[in-house]
C-alpha positions in Angstrom: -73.9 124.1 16.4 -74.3 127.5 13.4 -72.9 126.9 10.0 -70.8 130.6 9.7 -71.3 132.0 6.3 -68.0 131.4 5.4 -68.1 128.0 5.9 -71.3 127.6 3.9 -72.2 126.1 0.5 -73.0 129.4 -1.8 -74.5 128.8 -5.2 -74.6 131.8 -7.6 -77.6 131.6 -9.7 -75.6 133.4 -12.7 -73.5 133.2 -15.3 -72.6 137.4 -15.1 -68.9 137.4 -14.7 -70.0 141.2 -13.0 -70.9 139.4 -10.3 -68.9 136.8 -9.9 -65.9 139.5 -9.7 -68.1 141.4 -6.9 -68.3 138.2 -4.8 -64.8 137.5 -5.4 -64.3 140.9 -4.2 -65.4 140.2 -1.0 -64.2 137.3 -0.2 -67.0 135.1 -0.4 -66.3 131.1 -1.3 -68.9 130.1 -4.3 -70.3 128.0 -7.5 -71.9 128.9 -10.0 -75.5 127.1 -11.3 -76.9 129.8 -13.4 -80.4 129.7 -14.1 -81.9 128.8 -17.8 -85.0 129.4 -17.2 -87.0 132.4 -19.6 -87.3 135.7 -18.1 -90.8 136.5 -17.6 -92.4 139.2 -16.0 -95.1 139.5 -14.1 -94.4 142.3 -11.9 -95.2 146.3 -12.9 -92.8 148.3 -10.8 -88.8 147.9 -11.4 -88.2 147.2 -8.0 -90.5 144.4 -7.5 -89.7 143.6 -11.2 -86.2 143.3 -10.3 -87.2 141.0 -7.0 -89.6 139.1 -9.0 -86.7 137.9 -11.4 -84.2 137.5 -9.5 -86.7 134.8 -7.0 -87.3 133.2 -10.6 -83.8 132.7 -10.8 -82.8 131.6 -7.6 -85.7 129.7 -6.9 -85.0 127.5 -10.5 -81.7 126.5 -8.8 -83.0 125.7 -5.3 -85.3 123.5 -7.0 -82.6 122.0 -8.9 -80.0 121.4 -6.1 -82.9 120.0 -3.9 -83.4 117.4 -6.4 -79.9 116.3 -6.2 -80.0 115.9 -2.6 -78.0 119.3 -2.1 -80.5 121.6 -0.2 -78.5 122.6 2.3 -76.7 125.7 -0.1 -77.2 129.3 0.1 -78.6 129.9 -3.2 -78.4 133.8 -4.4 -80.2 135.0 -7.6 -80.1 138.7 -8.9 -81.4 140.2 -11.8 -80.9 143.9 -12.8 -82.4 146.5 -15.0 -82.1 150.3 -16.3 -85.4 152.7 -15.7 -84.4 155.9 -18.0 -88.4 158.3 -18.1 -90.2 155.4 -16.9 -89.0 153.0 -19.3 -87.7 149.9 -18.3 -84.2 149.1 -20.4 -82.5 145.3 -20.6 -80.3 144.0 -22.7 -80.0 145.3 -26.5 -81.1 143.1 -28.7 -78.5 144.3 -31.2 -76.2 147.7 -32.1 -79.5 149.8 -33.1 -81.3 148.8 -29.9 -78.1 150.0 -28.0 -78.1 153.6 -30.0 -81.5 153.9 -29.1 -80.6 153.3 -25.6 -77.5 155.1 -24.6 -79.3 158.1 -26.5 -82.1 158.7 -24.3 -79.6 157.9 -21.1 -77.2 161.1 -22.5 -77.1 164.2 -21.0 -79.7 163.0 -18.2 -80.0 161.1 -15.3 -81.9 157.5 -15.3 -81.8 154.8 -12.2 -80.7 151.1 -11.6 -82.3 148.7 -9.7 -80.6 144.8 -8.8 -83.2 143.0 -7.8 -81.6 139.8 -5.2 -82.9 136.8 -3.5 -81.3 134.6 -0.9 -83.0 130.8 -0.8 -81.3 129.1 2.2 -83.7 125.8 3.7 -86.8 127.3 4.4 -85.9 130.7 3.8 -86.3 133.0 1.2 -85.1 136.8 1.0 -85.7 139.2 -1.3 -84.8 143.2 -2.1 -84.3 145.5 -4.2 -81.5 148.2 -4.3 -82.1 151.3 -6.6 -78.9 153.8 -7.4 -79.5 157.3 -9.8 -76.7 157.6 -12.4 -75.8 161.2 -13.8 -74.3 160.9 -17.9 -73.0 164.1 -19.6 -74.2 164.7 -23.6 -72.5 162.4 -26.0 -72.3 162.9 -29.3 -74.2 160.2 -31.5 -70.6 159.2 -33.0 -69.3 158.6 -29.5 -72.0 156.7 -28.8 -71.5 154.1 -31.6 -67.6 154.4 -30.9 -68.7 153.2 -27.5 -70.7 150.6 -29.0 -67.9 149.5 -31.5 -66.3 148.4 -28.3 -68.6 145.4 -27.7 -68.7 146.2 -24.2 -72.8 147.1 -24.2 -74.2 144.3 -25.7 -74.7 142.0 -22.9 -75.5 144.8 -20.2 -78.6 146.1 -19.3 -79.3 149.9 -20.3 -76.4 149.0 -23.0 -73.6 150.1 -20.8 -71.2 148.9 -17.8 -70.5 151.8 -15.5 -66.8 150.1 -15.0 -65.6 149.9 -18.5 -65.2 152.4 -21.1 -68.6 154.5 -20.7 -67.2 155.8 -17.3 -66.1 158.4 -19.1 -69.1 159.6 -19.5 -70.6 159.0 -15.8 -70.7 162.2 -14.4 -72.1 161.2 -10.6 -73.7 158.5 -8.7 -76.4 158.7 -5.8 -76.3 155.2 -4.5 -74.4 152.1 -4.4 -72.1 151.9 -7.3 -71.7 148.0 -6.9 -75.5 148.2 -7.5 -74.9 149.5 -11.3 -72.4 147.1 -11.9 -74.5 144.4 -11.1 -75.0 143.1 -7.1 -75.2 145.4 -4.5 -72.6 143.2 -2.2 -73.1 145.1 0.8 -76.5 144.8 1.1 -76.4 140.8 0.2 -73.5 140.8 2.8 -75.1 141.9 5.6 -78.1 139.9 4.7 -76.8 136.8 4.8 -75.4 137.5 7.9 -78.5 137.6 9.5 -79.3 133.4 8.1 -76.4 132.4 10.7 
């Protein structure tokens, strides 16, 4: 007899409360384990960057709940990042670093990519969404008046498409639920096909 994916143990590998509203969203039943592991990368391109990352993460936990006898939970990782002229853009490492950032994203358009993995048994999933994000000029002082809201520090690219700098979002090609951090559709319809 199937386990349904409702029914099922699901572990969120994160501690973003982006995503943990976006599963919410949907429905879906969950814990969250997030990973401690470092972040390093050994990948080149952002969307196997992205993958790469986000297997780190997921895989860290898999290990984890294995060794406490619980490997029978759907274990999801992601991991995203900004590309803005080939450049690839995490988290600011403090206000400057977010200037810097948001700058070179004005008046231009730059891409998203959430990396996620699915470790479920003996299975393990991976892909990468990427969405293209339009932002009008900004002035330099609305940019710090932006980052005077605190908002951009923990986000990578130095923004959050659903607070305050969606003013300044002028258009989307993509999945919007990508930028904000887990493309839920896509993880949806993949864990459909584990059951």
């Amino acid at each position: 007899m199937s386990v349904s994916l409702r029914e099922s143990k699901i572990i969120l590998a994160s501690a973003s409360p982006r995503r943990r509203e976006l599963l919410e969203q949907v429905g879906v039943k969950f814990e969250i384990v997030p990973s401690k592991g470092k972040e390093i990368i050994k990948e080149t391109e952002p969307d196997r960057i992205v993958m790469q990352l986000s297997a780190d993460k997921a895989g860290e936990v898999a290990a984890i709940l294995a060794e406490q006898g619980d490997g029978e939970a759907v274990v999801i990782g992601a991991d995203t990042v900004v590309v803005n002229k080939g450049r690839i853009l995490g988290k600011p490492f403090d206000e400057q670093d977010a200037f810097n950032m948001i700058s070179g994203l004005r008046n231009g358009c730059h891409y998203v990519y959430t990396g996620v993995t699915i470790i479920y048994k003996n299975i393990q999933k991976s892909f990468a969404e990427k969405t293209q994000v339009r932002v009008c000029d900004m002035t330099d002082a609305e940019i710090w008046e932006y980052i005077g809201t605190g908002e951009c520090m923990d986000k990578a690219g130095a923004y959050g498409i659903q607070g305050r700098f969606a003013e300044y979002v002028t258009g989307i090609d993509g999945d919007y639920n990508n930028v904000v951090g887990l493309p839920v559709a896509r993880l949806m319809q993949e864990l459909k096909t584990l059951f």
